[in-house]
PDB file with SEQRES, HELIX, SHEET and CRYST1 records, atoms N, CA, C and O in Angstrom:
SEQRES   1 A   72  UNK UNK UNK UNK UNK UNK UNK UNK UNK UNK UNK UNK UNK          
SEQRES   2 A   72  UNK UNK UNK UNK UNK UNK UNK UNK UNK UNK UNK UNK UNK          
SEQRES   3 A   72  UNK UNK UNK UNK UNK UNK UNK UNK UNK UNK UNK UNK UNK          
SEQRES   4 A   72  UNK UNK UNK UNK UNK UNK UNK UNK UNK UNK UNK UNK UNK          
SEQRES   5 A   72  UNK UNK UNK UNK UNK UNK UNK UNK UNK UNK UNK UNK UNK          
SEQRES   6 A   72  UNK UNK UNK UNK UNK UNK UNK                                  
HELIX    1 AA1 UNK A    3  UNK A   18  1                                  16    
HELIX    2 AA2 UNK A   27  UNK A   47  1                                  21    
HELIX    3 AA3 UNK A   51  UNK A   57  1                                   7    
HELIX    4 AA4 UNK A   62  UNK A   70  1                                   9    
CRYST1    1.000    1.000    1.000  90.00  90.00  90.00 P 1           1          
ATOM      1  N   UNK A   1     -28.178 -41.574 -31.806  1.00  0.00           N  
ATOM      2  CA  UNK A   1     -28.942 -42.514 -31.018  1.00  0.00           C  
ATOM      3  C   UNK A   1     -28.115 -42.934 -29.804  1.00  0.00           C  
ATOM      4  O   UNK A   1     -26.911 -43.024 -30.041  1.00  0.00           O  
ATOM      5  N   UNK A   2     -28.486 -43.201 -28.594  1.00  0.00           N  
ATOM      6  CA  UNK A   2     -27.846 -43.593 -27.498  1.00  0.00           C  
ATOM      7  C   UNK A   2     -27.855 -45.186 -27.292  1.00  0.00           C  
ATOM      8  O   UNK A   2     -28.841 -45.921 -27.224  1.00  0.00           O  
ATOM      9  N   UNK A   3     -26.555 -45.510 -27.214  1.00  0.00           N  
ATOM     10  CA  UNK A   3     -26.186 -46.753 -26.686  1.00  0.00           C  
ATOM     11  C   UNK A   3     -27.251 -47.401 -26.181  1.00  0.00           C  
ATOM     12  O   UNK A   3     -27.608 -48.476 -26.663  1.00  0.00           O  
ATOM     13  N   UNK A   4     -28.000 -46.722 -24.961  1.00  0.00           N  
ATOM     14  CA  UNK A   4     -28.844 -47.582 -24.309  1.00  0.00           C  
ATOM     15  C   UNK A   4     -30.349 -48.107 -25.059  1.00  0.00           C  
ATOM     16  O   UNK A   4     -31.021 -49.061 -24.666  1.00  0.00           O  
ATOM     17  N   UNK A   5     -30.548 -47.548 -25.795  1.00  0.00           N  
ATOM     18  CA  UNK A   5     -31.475 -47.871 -27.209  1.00  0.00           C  
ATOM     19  C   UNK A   5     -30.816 -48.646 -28.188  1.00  0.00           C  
ATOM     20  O   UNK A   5     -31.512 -49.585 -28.575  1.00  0.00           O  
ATOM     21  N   UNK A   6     -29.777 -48.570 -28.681  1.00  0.00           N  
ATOM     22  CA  UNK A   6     -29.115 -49.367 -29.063  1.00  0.00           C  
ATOM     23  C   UNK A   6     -28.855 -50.427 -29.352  1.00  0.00           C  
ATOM     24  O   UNK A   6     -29.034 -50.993 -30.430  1.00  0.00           O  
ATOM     25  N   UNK A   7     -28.251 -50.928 -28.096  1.00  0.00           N  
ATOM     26  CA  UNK A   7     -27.908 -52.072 -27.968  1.00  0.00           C  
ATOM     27  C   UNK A   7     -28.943 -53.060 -27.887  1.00  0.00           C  
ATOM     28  O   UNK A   7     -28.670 -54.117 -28.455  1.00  0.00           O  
ATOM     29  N   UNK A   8     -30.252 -52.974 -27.231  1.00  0.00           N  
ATOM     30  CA  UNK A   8     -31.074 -53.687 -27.188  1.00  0.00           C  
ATOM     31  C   UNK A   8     -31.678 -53.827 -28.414  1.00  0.00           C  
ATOM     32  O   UNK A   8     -32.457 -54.765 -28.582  1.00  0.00           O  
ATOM     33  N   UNK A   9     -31.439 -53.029 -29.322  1.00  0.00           N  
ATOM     34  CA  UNK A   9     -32.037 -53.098 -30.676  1.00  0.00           C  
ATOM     35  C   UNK A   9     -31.505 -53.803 -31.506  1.00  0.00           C  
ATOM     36  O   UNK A   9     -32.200 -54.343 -32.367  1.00  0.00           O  
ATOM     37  N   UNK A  10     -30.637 -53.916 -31.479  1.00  0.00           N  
ATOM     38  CA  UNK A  10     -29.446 -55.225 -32.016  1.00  0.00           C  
ATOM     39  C   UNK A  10     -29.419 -56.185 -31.081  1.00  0.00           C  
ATOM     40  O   UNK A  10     -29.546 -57.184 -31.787  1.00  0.00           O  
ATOM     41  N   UNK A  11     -29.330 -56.619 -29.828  1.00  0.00           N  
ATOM     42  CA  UNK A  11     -29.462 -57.817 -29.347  1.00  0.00           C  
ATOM     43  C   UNK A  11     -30.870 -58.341 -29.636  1.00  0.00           C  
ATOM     44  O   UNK A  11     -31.046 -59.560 -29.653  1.00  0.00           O  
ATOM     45  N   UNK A  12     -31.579 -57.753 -29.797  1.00  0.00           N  
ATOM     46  CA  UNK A  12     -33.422 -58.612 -30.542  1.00  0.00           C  
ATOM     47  C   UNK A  12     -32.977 -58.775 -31.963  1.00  0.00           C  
ATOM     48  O   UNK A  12     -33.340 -59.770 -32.589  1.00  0.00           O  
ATOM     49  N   UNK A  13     -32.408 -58.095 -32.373  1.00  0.00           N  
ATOM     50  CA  UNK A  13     -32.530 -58.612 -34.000  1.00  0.00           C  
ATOM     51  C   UNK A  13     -31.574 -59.839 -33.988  1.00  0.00           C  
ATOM     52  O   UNK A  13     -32.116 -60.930 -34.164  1.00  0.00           O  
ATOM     53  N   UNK A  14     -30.306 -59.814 -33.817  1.00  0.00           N  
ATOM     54  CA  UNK A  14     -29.870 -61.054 -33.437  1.00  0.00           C  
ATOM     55  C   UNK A  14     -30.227 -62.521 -33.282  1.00  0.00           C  
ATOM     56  O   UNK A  14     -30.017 -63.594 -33.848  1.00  0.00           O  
ATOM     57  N   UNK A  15     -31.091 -61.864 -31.877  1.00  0.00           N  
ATOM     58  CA  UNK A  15     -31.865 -63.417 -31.486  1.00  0.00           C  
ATOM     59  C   UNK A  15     -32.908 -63.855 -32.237  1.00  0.00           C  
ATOM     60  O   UNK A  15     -33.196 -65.040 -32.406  1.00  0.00           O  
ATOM     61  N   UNK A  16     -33.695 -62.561 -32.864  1.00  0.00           N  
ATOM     62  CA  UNK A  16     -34.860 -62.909 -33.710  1.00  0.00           C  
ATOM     63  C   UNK A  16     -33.990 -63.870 -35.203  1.00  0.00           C  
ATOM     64  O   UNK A  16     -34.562 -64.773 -35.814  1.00  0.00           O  
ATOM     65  N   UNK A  17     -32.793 -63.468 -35.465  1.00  0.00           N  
ATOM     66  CA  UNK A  17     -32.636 -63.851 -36.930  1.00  0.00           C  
ATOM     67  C   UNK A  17     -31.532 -65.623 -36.571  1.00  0.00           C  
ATOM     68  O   UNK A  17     -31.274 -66.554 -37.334  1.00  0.00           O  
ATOM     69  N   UNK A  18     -31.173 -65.393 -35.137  1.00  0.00           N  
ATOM     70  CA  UNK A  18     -31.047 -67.094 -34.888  1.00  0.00           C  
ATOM     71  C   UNK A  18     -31.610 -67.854 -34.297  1.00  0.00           C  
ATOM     72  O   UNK A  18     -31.278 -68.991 -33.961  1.00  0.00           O  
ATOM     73  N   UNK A  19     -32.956 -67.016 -34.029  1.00  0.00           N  
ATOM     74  CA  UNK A  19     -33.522 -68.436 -33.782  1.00  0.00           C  
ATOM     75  C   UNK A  19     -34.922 -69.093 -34.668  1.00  0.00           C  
ATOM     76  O   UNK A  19     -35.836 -69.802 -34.245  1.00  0.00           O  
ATOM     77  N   UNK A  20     -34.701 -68.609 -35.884  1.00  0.00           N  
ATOM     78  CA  UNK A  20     -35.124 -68.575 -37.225  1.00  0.00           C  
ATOM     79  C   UNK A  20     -34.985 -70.314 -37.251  1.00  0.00           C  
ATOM     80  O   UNK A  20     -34.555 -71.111 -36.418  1.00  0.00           O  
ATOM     81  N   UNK A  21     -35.294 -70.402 -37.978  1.00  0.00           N  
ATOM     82  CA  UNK A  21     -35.455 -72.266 -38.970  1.00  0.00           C  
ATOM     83  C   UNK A  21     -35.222 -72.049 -40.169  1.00  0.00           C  
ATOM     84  O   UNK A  21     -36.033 -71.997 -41.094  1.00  0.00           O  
ATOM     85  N   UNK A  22     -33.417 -71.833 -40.203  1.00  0.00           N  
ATOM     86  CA  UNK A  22     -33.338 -71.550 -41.778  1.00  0.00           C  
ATOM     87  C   UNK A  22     -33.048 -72.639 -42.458  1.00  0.00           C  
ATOM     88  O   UNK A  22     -32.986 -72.507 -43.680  1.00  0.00           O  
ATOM     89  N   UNK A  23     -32.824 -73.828 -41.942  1.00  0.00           N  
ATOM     90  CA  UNK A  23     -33.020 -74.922 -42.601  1.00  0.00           C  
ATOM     91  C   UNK A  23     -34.341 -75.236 -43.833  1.00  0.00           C  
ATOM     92  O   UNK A  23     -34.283 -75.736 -44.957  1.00  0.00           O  
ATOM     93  N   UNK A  24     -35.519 -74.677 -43.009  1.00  0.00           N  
ATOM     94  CA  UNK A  24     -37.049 -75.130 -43.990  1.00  0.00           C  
ATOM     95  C   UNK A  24     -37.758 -74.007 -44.529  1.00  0.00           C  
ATOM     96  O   UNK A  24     -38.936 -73.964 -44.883  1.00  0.00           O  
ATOM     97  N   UNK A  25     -36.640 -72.844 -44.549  1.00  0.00           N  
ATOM     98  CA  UNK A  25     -37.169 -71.693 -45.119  1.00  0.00           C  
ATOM     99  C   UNK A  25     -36.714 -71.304 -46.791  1.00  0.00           C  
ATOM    100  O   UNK A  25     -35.685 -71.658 -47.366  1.00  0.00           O  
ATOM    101  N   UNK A  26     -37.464 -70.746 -47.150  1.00  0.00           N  
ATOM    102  CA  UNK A  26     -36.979 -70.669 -48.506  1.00  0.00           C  
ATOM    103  C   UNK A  26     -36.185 -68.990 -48.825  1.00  0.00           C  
ATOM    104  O   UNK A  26     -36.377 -67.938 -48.215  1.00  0.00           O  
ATOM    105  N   UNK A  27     -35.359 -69.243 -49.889  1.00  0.00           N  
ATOM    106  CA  UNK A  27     -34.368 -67.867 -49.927  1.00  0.00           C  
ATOM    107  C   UNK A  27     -35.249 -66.496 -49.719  1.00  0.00           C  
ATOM    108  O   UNK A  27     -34.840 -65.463 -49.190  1.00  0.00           O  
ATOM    109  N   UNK A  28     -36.427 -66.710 -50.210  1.00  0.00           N  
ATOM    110  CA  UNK A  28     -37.595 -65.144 -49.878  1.00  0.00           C  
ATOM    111  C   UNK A  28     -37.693 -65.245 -48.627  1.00  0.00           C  
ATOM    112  O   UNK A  28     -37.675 -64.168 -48.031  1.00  0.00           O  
ATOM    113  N   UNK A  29     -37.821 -66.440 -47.826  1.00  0.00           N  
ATOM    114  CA  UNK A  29     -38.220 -66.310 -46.211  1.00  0.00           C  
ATOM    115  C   UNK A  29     -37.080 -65.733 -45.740  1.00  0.00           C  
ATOM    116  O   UNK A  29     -37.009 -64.836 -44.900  1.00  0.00           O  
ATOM    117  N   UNK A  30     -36.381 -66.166 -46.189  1.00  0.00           N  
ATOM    118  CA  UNK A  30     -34.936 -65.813 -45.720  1.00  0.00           C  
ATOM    119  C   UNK A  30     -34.661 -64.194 -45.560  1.00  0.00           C  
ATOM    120  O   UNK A  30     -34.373 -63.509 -44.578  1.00  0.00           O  
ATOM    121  N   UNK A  31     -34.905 -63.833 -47.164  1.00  0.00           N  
ATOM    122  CA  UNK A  31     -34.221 -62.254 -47.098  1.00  0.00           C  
ATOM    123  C   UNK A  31     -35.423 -61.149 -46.486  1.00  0.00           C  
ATOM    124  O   UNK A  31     -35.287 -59.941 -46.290  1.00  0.00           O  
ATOM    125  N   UNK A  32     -36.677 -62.042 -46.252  1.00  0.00           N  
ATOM    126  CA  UNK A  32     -38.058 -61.249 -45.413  1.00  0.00           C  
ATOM    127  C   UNK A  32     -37.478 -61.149 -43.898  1.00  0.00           C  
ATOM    128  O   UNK A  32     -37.577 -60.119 -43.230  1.00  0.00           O  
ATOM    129  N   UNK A  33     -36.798 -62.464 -43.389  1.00  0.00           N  
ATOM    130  CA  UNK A  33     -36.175 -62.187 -42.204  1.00  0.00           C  
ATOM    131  C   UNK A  33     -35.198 -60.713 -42.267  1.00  0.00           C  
ATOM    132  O   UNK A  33     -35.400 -59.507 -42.118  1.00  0.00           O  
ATOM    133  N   UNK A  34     -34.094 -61.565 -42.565  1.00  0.00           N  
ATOM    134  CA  UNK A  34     -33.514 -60.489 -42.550  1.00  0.00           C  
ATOM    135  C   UNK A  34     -33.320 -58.716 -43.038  1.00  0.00           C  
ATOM    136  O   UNK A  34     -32.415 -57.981 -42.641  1.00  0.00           O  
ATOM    137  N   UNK A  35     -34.222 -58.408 -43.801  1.00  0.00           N  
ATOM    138  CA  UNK A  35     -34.855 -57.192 -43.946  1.00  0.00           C  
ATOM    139  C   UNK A  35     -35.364 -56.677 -43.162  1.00  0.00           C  
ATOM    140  O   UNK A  35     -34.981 -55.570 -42.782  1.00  0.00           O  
ATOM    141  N   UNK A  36     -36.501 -57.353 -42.594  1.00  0.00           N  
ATOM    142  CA  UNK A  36     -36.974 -56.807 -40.918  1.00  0.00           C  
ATOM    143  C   UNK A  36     -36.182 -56.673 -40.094  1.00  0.00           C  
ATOM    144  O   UNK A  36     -36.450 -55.821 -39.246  1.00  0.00           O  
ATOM    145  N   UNK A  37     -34.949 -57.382 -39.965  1.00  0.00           N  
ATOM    146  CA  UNK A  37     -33.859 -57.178 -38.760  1.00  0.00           C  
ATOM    147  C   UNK A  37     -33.604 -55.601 -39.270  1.00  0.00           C  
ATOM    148  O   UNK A  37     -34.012 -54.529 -38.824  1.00  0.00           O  
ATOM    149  N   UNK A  38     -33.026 -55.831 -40.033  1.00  0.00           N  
ATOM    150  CA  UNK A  38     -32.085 -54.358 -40.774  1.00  0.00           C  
ATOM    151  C   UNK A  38     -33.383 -53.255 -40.738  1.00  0.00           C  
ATOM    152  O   UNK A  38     -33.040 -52.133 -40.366  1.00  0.00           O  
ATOM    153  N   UNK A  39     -34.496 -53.379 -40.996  1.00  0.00           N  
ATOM    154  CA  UNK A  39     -35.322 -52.489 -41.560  1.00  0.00           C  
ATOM    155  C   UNK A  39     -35.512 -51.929 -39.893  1.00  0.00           C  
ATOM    156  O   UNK A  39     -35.439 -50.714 -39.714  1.00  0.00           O  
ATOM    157  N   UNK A  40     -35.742 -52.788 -38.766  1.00  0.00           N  
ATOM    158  CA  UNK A  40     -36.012 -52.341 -37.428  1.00  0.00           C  
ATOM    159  C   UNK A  40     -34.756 -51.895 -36.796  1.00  0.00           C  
ATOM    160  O   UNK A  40     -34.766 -51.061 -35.891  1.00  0.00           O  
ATOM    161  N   UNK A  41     -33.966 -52.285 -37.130  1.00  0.00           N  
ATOM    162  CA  UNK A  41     -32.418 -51.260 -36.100  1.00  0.00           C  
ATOM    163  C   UNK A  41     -32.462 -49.979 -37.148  1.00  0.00           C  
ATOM    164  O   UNK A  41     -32.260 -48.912 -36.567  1.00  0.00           O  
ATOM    165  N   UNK A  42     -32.656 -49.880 -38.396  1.00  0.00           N  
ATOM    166  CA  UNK A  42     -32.499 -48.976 -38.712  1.00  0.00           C  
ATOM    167  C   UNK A  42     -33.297 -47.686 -38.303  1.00  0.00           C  
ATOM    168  O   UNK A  42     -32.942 -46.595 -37.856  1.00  0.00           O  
ATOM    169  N   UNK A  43     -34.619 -48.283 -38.658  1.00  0.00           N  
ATOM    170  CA  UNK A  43     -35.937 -47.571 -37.876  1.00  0.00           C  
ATOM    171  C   UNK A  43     -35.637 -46.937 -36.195  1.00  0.00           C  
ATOM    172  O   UNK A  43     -35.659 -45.788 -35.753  1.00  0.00           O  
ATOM    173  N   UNK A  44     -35.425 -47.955 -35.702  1.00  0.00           N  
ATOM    174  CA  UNK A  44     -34.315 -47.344 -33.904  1.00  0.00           C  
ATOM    175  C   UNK A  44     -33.598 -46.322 -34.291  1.00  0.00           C  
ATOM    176  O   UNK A  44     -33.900 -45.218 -33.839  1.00  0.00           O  
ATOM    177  N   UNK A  45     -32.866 -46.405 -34.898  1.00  0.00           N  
ATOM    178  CA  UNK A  45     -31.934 -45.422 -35.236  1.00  0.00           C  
ATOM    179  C   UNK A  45     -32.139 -43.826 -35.663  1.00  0.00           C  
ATOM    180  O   UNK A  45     -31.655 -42.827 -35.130  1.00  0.00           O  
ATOM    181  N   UNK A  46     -33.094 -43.945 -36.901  1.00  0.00           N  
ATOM    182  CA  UNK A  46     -33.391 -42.852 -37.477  1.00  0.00           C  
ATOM    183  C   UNK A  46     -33.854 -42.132 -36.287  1.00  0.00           C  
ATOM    184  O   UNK A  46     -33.270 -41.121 -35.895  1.00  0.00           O  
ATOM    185  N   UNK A  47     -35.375 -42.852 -35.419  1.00  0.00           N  
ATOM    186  CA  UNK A  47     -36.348 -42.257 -34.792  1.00  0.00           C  
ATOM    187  C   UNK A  47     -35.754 -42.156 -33.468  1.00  0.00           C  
ATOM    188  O   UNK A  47     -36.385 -41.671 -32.529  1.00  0.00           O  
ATOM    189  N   UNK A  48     -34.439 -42.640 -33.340  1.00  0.00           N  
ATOM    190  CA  UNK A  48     -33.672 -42.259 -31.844  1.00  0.00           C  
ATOM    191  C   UNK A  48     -34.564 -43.184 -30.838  1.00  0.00           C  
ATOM    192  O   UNK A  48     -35.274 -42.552 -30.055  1.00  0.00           O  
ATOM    193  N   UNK A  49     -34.606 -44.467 -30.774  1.00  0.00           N  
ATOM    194  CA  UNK A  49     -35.282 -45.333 -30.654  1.00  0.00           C  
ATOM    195  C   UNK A  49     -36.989 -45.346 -30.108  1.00  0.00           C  
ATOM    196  O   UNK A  49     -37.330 -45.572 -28.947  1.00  0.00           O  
ATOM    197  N   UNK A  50     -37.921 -45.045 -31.252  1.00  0.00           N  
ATOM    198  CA  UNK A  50     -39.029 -44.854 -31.107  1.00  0.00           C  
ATOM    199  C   UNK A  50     -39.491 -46.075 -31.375  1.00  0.00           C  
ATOM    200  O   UNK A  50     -38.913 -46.903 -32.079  1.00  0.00           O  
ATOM    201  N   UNK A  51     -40.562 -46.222 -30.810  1.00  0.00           N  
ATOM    202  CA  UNK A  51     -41.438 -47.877 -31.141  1.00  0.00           C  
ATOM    203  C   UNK A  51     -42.172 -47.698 -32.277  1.00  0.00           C  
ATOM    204  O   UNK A  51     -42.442 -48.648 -33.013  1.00  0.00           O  
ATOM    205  N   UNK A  52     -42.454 -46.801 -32.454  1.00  0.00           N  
ATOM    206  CA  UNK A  52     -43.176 -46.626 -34.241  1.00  0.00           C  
ATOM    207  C   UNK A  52     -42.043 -46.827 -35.352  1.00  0.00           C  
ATOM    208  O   UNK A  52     -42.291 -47.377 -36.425  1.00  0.00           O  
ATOM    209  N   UNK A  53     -41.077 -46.451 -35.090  1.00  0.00           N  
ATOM    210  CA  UNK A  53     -39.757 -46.422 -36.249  1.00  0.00           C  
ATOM    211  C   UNK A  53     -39.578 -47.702 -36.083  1.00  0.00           C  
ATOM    212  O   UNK A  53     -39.650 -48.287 -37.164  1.00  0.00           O  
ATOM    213  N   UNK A  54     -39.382 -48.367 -35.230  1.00  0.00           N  
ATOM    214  CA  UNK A  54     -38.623 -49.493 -35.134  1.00  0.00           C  
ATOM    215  C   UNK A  54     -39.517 -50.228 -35.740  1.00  0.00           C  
ATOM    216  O   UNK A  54     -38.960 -51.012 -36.508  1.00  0.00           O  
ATOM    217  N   UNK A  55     -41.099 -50.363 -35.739  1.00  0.00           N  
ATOM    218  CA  UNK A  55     -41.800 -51.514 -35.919  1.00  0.00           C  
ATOM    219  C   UNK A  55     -42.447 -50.917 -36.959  1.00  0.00           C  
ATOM    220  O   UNK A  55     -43.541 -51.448 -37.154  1.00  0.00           O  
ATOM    221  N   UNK A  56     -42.190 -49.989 -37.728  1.00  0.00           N  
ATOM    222  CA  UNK A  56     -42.104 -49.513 -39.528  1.00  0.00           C  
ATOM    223  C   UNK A  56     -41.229 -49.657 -40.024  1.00  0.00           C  
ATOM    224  O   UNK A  56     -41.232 -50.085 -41.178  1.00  0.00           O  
ATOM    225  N   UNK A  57     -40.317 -49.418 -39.491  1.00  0.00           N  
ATOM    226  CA  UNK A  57     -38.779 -50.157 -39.976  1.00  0.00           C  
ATOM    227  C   UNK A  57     -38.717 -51.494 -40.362  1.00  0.00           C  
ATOM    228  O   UNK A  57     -38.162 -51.725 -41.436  1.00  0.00           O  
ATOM    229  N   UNK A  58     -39.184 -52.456 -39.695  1.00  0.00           N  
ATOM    230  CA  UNK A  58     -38.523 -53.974 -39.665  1.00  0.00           C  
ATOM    231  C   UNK A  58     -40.153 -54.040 -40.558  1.00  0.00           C  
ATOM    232  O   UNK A  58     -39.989 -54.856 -41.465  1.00  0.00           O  
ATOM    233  N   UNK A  59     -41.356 -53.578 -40.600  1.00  0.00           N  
ATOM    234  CA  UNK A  59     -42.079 -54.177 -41.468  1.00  0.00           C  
ATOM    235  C   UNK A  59     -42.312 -53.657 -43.141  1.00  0.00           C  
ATOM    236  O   UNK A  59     -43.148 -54.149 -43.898  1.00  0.00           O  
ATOM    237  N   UNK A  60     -41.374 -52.571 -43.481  1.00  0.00           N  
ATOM    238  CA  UNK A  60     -40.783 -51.846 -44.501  1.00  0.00           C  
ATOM    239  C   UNK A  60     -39.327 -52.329 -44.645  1.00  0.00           C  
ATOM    240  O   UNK A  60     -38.650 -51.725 -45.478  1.00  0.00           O  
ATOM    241  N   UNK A  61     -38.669 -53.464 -43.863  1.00  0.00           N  
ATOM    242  CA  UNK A  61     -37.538 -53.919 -44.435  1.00  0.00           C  
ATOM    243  C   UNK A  61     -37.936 -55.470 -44.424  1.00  0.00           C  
ATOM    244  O   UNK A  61     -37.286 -56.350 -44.987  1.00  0.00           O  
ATOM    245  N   UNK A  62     -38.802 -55.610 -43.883  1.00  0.00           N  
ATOM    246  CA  UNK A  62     -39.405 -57.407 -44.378  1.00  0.00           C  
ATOM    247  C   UNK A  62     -39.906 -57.503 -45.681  1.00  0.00           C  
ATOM    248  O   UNK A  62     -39.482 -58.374 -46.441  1.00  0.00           O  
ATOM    249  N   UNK A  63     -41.030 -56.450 -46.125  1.00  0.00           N  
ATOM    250  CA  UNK A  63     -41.331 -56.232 -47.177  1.00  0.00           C  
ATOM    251  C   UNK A  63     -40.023 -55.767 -48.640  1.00  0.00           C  
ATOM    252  O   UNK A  63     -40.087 -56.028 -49.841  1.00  0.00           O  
ATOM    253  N   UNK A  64     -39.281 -55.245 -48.085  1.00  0.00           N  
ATOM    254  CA  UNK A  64     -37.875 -55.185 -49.319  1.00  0.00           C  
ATOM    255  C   UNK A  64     -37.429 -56.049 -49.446  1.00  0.00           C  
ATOM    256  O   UNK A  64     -37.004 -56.386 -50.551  1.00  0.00           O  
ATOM    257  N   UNK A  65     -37.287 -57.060 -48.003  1.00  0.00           N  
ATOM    258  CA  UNK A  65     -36.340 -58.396 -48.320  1.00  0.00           C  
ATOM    259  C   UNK A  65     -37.005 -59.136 -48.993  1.00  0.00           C  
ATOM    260  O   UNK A  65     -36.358 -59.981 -49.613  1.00  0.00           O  
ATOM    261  N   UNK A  66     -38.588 -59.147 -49.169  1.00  0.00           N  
ATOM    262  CA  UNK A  66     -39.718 -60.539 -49.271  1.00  0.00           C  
ATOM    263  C   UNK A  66     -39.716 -60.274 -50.817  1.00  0.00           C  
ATOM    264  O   UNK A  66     -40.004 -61.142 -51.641  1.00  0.00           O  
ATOM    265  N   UNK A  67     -39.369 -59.005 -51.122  1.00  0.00           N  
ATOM    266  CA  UNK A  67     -39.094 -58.584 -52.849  1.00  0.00           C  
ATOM    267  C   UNK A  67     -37.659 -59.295 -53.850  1.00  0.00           C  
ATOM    268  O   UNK A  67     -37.418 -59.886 -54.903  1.00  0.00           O  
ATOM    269  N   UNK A  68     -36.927 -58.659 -52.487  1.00  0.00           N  
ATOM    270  CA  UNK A  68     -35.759 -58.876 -53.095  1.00  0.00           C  
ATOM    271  C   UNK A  68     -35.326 -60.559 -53.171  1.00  0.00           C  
ATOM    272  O   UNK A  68     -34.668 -61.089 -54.066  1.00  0.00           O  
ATOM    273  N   UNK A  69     -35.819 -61.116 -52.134  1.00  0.00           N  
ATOM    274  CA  UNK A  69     -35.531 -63.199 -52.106  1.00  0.00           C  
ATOM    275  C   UNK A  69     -36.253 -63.414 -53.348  1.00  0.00           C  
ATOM    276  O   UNK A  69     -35.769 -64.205 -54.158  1.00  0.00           O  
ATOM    277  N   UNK A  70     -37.971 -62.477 -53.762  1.00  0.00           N  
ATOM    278  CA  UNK A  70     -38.735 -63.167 -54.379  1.00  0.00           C  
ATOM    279  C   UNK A  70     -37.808 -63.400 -55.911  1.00  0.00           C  
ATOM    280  O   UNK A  70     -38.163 -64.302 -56.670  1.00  0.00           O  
ATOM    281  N   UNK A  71     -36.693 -62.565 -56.241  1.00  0.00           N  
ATOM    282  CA  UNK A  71     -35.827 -62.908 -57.555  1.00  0.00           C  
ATOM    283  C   UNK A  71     -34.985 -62.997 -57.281  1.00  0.00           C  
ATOM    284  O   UNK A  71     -34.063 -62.287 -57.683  1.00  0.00           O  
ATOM    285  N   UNK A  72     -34.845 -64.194 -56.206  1.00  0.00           N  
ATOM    286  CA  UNK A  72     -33.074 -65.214 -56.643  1.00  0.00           C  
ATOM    287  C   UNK A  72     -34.042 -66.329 -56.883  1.00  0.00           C  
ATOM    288  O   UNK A  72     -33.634 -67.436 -57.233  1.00  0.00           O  
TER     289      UNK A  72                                                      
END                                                                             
């Protein structure tokens, strides 16, 4: 994947996951966030930054996180 795809793909996930309200969120909101972060850079990545990967990515890693918070 090239830098210039990249980087912007991680500077949105970033901002998306601080400027969150994790104060009034609960541990599932929580790991739904952050699954979508991970699930969408990863998605960039695989698809060499395609807008379909990226935004199957982060909604196939919201859905793992929204599993995985749902048992703590």
């Amino acid at each position: 994947m090239k830098m210039r795809t990249l980087i912007p793909a991680v500077l949105i996930t970033i901002a998306a996951t601080g400027c969150a309200t994790w104060d009034g969120m609960s541990s599932r909101e929580k790991s739904a966030v952050i699954g979508a972060g991970v699930g969408g850079v990863a998605g960039a990545v695989v698809t060499d930054g395609g807008i379909l990967g990226t935004v199957g990515g982060a909604a196939i890693g919201g859905v793992i996180g929204d599993q995985v918070g749902k048992q703590r």
